[in-house]
BAGU-983913 format. One line per field, with one value per atom (N, C-alpha, C): residue in three letters; atom name; x, y, z. Coordinates in nm, 3 decimals. Each point is the difference from the previous one (the first is absolute). Last residue first. Layout:
// residues N
rest c(ALA,...)
atom c(CA,...)
xx c(X,...)
yy c(Y,...)
zz c(Z,...)
//
This chain:
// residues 188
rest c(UNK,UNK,UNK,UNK,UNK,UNK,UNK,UNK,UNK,UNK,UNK,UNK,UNK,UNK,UNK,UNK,UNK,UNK,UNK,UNK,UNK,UNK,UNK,UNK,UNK,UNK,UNK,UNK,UNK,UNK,UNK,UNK,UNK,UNK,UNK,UNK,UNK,UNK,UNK,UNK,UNK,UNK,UNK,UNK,UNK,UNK,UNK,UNK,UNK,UNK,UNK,UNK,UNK,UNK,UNK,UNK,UNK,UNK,UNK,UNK,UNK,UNK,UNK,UNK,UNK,UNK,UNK,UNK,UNK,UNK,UNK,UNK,UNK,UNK,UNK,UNK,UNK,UNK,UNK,UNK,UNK,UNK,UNK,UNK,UNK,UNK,UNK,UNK,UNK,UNK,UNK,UNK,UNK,UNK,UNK,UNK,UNK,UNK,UNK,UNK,UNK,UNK,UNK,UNK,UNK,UNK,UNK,UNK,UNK,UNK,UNK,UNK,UNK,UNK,UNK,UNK,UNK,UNK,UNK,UNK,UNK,UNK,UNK,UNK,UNK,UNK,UNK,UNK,UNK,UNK,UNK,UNK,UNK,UNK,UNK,UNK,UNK,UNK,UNK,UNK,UNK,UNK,UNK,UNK,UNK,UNK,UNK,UNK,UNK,UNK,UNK,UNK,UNK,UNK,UNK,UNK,UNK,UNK,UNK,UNK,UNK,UNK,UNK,UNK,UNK,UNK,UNK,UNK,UNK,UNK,UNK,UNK,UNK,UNK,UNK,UNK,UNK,UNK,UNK,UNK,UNK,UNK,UNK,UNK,UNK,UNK,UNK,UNK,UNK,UNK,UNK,UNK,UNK,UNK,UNK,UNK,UNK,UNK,UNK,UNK,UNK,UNK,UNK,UNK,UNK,UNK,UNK,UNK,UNK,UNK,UNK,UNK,UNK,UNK,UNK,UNK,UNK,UNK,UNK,UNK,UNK,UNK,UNK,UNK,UNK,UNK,UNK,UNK,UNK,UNK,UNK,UNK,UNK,UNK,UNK,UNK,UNK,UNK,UNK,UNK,UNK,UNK,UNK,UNK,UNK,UNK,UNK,UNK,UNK,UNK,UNK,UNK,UNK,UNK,UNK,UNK,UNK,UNK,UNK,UNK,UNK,UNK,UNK,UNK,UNK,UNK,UNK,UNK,UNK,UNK,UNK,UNK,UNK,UNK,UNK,UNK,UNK,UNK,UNK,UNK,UNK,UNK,UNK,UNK,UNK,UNK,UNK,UNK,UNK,UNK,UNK,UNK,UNK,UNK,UNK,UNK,UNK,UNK,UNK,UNK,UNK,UNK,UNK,UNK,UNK,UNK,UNK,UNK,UNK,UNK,UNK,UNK,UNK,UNK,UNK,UNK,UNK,UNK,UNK,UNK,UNK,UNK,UNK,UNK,UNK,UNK,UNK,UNK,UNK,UNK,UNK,UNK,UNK,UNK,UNK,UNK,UNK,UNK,UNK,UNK,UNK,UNK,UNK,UNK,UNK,UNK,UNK,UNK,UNK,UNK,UNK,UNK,UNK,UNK,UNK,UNK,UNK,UNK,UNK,UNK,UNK,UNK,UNK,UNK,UNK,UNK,UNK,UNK,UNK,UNK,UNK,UNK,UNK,UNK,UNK,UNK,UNK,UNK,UNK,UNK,UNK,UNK,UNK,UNK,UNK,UNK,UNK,UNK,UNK,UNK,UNK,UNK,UNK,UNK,UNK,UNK,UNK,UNK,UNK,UNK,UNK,UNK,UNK,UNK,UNK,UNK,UNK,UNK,UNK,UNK,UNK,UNK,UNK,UNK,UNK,UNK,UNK,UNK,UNK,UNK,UNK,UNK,UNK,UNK,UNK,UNK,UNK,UNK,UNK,UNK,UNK,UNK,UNK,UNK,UNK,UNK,UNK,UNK,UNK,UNK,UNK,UNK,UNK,UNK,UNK,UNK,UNK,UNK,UNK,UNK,UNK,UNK,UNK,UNK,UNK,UNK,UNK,UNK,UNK,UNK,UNK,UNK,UNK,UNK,UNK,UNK,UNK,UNK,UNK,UNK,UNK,UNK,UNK,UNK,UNK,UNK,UNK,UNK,UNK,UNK,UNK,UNK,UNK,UNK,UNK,UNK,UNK,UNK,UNK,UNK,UNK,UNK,UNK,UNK,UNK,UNK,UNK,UNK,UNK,UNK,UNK,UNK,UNK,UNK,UNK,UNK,UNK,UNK,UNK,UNK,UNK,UNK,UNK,UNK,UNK,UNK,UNK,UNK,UNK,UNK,UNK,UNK,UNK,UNK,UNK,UNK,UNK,UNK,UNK,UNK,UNK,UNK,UNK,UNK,UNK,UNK,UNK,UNK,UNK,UNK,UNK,UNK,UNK,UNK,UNK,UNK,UNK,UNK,UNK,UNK,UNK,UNK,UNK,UNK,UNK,UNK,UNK,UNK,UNK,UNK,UNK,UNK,UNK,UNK)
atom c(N,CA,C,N,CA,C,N,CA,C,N,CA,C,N,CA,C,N,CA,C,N,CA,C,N,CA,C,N,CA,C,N,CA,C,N,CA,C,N,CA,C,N,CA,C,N,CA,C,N,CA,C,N,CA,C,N,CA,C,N,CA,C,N,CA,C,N,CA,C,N,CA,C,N,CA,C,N,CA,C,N,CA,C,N,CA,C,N,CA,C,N,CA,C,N,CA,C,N,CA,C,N,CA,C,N,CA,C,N,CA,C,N,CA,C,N,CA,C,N,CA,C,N,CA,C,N,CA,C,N,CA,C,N,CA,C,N,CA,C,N,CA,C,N,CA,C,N,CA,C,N,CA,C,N,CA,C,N,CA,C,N,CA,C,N,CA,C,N,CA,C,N,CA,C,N,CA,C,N,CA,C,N,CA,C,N,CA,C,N,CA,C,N,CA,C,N,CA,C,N,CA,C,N,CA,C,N,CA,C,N,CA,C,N,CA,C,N,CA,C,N,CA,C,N,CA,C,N,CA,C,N,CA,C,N,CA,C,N,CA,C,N,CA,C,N,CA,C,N,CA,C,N,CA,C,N,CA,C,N,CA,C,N,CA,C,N,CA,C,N,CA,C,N,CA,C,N,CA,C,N,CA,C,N,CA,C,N,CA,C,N,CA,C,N,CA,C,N,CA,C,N,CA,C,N,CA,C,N,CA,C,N,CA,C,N,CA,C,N,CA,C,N,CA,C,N,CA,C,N,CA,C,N,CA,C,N,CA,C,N,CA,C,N,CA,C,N,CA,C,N,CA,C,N,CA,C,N,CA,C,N,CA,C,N,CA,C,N,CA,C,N,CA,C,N,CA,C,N,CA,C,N,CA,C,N,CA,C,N,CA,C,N,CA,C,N,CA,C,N,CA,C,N,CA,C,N,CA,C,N,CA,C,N,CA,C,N,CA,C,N,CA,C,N,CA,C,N,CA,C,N,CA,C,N,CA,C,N,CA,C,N,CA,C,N,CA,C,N,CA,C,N,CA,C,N,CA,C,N,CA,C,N,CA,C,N,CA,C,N,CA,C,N,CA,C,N,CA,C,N,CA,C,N,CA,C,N,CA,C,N,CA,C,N,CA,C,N,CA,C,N,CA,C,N,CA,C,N,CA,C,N,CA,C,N,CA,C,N,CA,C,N,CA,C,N,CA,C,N,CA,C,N,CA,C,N,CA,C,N,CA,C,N,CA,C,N,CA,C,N,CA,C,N,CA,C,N,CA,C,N,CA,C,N,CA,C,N,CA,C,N,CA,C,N,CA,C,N,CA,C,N,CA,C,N,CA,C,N,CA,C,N,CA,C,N,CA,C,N,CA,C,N,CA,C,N,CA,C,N,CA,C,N,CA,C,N,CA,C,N,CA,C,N,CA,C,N,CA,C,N,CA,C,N,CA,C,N,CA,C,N,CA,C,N,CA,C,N,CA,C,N,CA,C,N,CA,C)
xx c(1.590,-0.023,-0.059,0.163,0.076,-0.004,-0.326,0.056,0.142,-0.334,-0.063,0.132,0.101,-0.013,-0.024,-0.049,0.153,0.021,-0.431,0.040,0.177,-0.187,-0.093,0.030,0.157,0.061,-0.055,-0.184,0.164,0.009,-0.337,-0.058,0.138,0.039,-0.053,-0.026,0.075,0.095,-0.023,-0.334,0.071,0.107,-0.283,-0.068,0.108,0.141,0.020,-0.068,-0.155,0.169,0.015,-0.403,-0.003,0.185,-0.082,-0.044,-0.017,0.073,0.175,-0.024,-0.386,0.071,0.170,-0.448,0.019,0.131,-0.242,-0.067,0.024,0.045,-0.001,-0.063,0.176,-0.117,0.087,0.386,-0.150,-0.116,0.568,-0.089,-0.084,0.539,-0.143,-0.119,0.507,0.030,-0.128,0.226,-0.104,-0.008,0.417,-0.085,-0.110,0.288,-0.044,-0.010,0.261,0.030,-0.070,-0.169,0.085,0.084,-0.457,0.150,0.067,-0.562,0.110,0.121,-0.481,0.075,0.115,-0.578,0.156,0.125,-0.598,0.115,0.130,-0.627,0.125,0.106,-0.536,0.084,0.140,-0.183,-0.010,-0.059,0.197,-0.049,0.002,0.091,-0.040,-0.099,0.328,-0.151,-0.038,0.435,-0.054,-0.183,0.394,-0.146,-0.091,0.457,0.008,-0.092,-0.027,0.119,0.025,-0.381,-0.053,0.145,0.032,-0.082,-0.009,0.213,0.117,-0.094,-0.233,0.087,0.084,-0.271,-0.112,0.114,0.191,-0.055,-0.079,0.075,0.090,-0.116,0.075,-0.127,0.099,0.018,0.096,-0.106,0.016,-0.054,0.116,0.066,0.046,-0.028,-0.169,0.147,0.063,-0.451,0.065,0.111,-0.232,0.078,0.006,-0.228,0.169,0.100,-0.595,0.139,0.095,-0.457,0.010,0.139,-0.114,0.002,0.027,0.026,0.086,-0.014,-0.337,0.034,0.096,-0.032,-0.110,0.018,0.338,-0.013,-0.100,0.007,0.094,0.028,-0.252,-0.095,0.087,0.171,-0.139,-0.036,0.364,0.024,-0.146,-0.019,0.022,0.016,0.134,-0.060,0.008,0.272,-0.034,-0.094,0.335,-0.116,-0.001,0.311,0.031,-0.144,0.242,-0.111,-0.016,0.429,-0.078,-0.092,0.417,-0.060,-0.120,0.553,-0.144,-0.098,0.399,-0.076,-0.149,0.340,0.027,-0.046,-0.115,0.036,0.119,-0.319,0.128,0.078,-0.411,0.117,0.141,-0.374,0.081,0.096,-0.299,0.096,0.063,-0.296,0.068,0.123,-0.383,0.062,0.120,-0.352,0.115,0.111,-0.468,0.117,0.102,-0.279,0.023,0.063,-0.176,0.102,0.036,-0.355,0.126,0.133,-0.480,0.119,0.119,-0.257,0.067,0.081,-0.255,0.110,0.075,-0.486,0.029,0.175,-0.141,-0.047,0.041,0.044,0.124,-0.042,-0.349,0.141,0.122,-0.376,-0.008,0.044,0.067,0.018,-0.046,0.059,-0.114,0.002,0.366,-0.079,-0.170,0.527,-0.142,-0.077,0.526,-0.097,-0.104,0.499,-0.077,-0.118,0.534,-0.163,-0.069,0.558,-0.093,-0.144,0.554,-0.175,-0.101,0.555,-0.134,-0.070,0.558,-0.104,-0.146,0.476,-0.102,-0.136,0.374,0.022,-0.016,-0.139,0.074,0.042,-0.303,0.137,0.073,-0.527,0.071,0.174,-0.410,-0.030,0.115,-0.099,0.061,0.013,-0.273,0.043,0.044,-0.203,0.063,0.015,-0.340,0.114,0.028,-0.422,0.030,0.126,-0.199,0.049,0.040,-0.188,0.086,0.114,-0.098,-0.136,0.005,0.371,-0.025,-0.147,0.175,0.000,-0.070,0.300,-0.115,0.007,0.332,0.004,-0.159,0.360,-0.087,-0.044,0.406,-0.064,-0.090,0.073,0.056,-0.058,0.058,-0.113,0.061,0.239,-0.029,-0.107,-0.006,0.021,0.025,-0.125,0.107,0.070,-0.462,0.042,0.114,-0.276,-0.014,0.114,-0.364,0.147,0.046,-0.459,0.054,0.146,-0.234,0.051,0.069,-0.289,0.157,0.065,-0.462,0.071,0.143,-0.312,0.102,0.054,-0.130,0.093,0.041,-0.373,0.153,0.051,-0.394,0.055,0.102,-0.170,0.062,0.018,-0.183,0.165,0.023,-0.418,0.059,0.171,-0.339,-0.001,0.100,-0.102,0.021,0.065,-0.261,0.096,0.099,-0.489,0.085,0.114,-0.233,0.040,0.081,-0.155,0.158,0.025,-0.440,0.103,0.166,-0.425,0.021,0.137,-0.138,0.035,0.066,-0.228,0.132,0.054,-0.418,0.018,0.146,-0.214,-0.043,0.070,-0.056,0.089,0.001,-0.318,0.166,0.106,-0.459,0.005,0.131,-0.148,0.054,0.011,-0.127,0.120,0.043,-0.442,0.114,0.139,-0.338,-0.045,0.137,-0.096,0.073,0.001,-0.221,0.111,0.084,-0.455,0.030,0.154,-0.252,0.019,0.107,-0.109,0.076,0.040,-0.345,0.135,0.100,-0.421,0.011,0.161,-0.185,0.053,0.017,-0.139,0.135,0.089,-0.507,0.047,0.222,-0.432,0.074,0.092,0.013,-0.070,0.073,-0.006,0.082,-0.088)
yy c(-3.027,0.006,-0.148,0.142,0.029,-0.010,-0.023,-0.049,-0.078,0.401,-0.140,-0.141,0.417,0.012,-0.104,0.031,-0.026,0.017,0.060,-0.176,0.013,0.465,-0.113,-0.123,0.281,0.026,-0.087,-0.036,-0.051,0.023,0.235,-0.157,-0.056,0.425,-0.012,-0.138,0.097,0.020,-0.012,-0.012,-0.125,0.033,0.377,-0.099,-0.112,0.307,0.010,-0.083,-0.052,0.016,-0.004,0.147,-0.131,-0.023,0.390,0.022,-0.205,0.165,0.048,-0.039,-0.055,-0.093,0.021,0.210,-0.020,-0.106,0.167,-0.122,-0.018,0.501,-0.151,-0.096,0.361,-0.023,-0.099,0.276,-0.027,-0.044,0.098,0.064,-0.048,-0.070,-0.021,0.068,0.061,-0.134,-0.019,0.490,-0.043,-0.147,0.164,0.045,-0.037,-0.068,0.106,0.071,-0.361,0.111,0.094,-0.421,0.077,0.082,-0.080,-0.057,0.052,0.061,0.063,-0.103,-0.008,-0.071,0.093,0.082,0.050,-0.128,0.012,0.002,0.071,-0.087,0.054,-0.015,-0.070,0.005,-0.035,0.376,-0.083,-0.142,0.561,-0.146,-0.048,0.458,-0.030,-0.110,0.209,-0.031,0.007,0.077,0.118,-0.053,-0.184,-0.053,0.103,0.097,-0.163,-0.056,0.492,0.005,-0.181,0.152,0.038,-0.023,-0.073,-0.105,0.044,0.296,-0.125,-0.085,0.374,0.022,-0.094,-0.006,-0.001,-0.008,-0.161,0.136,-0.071,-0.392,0.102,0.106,-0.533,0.137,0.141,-0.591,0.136,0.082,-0.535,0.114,0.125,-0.459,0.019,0.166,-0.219,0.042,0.056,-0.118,0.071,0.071,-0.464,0.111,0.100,-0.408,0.008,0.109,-0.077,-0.062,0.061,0.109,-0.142,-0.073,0.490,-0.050,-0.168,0.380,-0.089,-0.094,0.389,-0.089,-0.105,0.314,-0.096,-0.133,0.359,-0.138,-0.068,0.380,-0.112,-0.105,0.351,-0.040,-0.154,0.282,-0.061,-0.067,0.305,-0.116,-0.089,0.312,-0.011,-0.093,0.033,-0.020,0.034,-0.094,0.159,0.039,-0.393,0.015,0.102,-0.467,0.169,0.070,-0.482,0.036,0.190,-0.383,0.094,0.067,-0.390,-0.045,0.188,-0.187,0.031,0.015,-0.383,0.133,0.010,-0.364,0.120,0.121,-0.477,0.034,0.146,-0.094,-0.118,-0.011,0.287,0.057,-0.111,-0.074,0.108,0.028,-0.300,-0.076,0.103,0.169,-0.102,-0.060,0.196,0.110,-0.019,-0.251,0.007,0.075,-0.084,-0.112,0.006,0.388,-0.057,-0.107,0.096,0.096,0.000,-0.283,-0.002,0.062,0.133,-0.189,0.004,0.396,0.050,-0.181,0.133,-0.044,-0.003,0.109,-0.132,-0.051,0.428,-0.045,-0.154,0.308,-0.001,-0.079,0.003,-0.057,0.009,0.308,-0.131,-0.169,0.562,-0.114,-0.113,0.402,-0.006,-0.060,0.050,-0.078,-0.029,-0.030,0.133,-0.047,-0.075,-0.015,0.058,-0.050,0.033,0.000,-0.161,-0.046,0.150,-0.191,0.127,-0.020,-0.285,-0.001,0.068,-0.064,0.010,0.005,-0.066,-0.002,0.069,0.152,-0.128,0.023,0.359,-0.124,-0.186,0.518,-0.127,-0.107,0.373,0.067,-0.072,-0.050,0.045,0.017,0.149,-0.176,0.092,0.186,-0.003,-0.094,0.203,-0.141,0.093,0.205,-0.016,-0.094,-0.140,0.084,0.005,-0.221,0.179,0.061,-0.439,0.112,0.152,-0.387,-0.042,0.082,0.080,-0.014,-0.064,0.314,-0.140,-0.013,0.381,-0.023,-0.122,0.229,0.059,-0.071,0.127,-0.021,0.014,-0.163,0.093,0.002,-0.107,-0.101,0.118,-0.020,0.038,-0.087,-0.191,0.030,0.056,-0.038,0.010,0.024,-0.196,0.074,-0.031,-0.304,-0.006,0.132,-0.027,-0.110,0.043,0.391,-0.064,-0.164,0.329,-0.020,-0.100,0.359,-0.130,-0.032,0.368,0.078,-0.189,0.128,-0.014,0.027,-0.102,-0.124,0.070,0.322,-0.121,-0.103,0.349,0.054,-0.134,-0.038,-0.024,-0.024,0.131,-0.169,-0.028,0.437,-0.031,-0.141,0.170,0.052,-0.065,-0.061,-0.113,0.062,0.229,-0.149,-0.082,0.455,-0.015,-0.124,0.014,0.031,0.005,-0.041,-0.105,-0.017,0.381,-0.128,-0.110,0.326,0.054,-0.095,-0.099,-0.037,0.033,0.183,-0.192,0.004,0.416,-0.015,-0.186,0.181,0.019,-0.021,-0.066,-0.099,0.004,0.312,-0.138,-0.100,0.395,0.062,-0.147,-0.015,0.032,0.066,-0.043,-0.118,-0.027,0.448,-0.078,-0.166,0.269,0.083,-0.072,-0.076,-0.052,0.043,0.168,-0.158,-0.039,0.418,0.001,-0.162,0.147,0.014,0.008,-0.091,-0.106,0.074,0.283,-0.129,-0.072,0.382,0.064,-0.191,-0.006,0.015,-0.001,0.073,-0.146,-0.017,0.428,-0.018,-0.175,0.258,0.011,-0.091,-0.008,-0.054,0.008,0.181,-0.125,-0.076,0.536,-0.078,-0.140,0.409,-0.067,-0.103)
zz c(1.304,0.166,0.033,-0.456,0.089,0.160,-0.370,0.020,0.081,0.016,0.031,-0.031,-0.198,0.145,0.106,-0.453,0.005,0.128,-0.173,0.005,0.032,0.020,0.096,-0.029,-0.296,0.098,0.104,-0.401,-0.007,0.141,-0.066,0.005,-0.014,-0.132,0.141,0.063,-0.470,0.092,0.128,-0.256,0.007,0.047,-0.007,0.052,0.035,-0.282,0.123,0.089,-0.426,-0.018,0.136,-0.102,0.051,-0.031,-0.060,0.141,0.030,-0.428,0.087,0.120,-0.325,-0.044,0.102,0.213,-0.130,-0.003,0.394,-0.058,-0.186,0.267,0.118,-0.125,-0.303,0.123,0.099,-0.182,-0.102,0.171,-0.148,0.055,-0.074,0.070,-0.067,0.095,0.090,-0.117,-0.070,0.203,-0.039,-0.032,0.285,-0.109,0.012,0.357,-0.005,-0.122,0.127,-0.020,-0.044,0.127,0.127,-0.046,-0.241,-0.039,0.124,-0.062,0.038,0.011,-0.147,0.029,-0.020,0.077,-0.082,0.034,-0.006,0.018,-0.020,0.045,-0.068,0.068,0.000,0.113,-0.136,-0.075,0.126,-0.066,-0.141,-0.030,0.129,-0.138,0.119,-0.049,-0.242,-0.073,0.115,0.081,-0.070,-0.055,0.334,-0.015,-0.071,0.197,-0.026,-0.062,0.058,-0.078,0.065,0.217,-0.205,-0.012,0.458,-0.095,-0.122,0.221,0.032,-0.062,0.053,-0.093,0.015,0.327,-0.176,-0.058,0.447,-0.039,-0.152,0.344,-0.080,-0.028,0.301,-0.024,-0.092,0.061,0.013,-0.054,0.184,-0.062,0.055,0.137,-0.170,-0.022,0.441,-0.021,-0.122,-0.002,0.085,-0.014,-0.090,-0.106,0.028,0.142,0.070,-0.078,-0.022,-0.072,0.144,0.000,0.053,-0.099,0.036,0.116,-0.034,-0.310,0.038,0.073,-0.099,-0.097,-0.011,0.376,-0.019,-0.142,0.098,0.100,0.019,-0.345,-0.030,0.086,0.110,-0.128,-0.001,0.370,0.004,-0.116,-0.142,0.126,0.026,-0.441,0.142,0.053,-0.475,0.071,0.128,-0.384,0.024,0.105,-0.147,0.027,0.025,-0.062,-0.045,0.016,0.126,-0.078,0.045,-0.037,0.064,-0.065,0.062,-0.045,0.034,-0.109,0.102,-0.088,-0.009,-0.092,0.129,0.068,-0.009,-0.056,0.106,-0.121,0.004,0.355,-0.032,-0.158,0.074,0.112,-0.028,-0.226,-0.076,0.123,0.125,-0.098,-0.057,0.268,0.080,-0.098,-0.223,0.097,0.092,-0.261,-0.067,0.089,0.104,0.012,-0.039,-0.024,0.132,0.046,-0.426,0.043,0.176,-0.202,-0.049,0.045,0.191,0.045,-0.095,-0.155,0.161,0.037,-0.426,-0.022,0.134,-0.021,-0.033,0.018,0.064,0.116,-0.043,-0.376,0.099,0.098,-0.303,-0.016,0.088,0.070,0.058,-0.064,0.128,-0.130,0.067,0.252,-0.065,-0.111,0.278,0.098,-0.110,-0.244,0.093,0.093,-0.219,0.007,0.074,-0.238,-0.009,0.081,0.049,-0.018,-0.007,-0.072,0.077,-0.080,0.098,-0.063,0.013,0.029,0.084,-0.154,0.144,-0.082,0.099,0.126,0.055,-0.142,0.144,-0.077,-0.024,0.233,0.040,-0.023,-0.213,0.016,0.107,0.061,-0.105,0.029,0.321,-0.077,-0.135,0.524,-0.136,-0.073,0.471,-0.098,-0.123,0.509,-0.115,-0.090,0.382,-0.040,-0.121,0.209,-0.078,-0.009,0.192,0.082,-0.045,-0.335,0.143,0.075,-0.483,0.073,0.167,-0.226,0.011,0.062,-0.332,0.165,-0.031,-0.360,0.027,0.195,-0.479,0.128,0.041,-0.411,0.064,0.103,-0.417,0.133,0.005,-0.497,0.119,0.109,-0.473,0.114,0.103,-0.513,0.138,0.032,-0.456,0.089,0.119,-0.302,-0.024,0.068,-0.152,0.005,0.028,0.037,-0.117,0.067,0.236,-0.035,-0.064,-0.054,0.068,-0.019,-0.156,0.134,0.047,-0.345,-0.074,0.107,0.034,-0.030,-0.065,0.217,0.087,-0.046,-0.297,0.107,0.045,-0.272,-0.061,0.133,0.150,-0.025,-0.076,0.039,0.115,0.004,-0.410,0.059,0.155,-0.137,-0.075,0.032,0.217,0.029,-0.094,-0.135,0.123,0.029,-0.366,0.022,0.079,0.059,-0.007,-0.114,0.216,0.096,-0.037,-0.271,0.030,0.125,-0.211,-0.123,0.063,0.262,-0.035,-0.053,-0.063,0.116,0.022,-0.355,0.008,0.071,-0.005,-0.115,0.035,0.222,0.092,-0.095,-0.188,0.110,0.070,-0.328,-0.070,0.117,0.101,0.001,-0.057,0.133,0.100,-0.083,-0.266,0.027,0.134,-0.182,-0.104,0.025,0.256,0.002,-0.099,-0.031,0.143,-0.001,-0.329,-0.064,0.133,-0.013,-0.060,-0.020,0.198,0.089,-0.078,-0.224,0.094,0.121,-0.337,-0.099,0.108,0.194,-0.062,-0.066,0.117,0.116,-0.003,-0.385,0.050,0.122,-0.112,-0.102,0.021,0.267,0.007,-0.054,0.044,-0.032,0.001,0.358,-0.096,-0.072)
//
């Protein structure tokens, strides 16, 4: 074969994979961008029901049904591999106590293995709070799979807000909480 072809013959395989590699890329990130619609139209919109759900109590692994008792709550987001969440662990740990007296539960929601999540807990009193659930019970409360993130659940079990740990609703609750502790304190 002369060199001359077998040059043409390179340079035109060379150009056929680099437009196969160009395209390829490009349906990735297609791809990618539908499946990020999907979950942001998969989020529940304000003012919905939050069914209850069921996963297992990080403490002893039983059953648990969080939801559908007409008890406000507060459902946490968080990761062991944030290390915002690690920061926000004292807070949420003080608050935890005062939500109970308050009446609103209080439960950090996690997809996580047991081990991962009792390490990452260990030096809080939060435990008890955690709730271990299926993928699919987290992508349908936590479709971005944000952290460290919230929901506020209405004891009738709508939607009242959702955003980060440490925004303008989450310090809101903050002070509620702090009410509860001086009205407590006061009282005793």
């Amino acid at each position: 074969m002369d060199s001359d072809v077998l040059a043409v013959i390179l340079l035109l395989l060379a150009l056929s994979v680099a437009l196969n590699l160009t395209l390829s890329l490009h349906l990735l990130k297609v791809v990618a961008s539908l499946s990020a619609a999907a979950k942001a139209a998969s989020i529940l919109p304000l003012g919905e029901e939050v069914g209850a759900f069921t996963g297992k109590s990080l403490v002893g692994g039983a059953p648990l049904t969080v939801g559908g008792d007409g008890q406000p709550a507060v459902l946490l987001f968080l990761s062991s591999a944030c290390p915002k969440c690690r920061h926000k662990l004292p807070e949420i740990a003080r608050l935890a106590p005062l939500a109970q007296q308050a009446g609103v539960a209080l439960w950090l929601v996690s997809v996580e293995p047991g081990w991962r999540l009792r390490r990452f807990l260990q030096a809080t009193a939060l435990d008890a709070h955690a709730v271990r659930v299926a993928a699919a019970e987290y992508e349908m409360l936590n479709p971005l799979m944000s952290s460290p993130s919230y929901l506020f659940v209405s004891q009738d079990g709508t939607l009242d807000a959702r955003g980060m740990i440490g925004d303008e609703d989450w310090r809101s609750f903050c002070e509620q909480m702090d009410e509860v502790q001086m009205a407590h304190e006061a009282s005793a």
